[in-house]
C-alpha positions in Angstrom: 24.0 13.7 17.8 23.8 14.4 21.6 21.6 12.3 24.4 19.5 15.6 25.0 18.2 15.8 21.2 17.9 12.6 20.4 15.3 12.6 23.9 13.7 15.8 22.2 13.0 14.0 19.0 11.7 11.1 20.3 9.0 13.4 22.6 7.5 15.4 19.1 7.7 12.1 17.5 5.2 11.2 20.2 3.6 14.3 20.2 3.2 14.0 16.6 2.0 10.6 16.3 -0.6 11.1 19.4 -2.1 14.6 18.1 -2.7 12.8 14.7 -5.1 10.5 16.8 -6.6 12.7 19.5 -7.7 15.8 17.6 -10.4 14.3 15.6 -12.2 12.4 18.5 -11.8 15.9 20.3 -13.1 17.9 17.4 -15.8 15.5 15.5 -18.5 14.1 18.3 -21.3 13.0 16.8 -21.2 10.8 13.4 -20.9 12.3 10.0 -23.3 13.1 7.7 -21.2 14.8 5.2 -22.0 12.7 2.0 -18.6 13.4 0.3 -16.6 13.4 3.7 -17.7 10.4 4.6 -17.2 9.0 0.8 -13.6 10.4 1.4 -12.9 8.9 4.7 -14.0 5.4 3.4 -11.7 5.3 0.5 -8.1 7.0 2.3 -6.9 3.2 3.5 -7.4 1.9 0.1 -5.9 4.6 -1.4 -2.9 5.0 1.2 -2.2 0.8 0.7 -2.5 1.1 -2.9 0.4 4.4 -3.1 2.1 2.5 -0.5 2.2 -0.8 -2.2 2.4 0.0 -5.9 6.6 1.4 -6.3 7.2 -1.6 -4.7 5.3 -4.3 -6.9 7.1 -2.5 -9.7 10.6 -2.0 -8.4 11.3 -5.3 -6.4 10.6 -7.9 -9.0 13.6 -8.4 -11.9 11.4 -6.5 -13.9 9.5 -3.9 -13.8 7.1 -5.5 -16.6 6.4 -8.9 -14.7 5.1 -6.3 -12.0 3.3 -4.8 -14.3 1.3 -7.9 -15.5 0.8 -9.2 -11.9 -1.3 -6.1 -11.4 -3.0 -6.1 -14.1 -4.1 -9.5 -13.4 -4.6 -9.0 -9.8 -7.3 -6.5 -10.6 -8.7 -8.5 -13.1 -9.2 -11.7 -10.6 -10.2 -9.2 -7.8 -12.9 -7.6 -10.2 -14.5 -11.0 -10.8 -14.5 -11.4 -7.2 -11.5 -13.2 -6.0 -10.8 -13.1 -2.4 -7.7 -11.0 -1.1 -5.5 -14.3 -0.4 -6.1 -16.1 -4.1 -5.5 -12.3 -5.6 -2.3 -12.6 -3.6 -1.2 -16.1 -4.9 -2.1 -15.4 -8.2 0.2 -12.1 -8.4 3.1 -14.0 -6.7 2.9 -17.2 -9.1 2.8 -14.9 -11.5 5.6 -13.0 -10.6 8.0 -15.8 -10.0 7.1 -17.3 -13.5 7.7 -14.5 -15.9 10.8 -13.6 -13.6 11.9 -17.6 -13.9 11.0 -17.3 -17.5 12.9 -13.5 -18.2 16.2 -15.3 -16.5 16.1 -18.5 -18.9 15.9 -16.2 -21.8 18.7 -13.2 -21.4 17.0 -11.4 -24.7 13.7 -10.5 -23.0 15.0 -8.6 -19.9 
């Protein structure tokens, strides 16, 4: 790959990124009164951390099933209203236990 488009992809990478920001200050002024839009717009970060974050709970551990389970429990402790730290912990510990526990005993992996 050349100097010159290497330079080119870098400036619509900037492009890119910056029209992704700018157009909707331009375009939307006032705030939004759209019910459903505004429904919508609350719920994209959740929804973009949670497709973002989910492969990787299940792929990285040793098993996909001690992923699994940490999730399960996760939402469990965040429904009963656990904090985002103690959610955290408790996924981890559980994690590293059943992936401690699946390497002691070869059978169950």
């Amino acid at each position: 790959m050349d100097k010159h488009s290497i330079v080119v992809c870098i400036l619509l990478a900037i492009i890119t990124t910056n029209l992704i920001r700018v157009v909707p200050m331009l375009l939307i002024k006032g705030q939004i009164s759209n019910r459903f839009l505004r429904s919508f717009l609350y719920y994209v970060p959740y929804v973009t951390l949670a497709v973002m974050t989910f492969p990787s709970m299940v792929q990285t551990t040793m098993s996909p099933l001690s992923g699994i389970v940490a999730l399960i429990i996760g939402i469990v402790a965040a429904w009963r209203g656990m904090g985002l730290f103690p959610v955290a912990a408790i996924c981890c510990a559980i994690v590293y236990l059943m992936d401690s526990l699946m390497s002691l005993t070869p059978a169950l992996s």
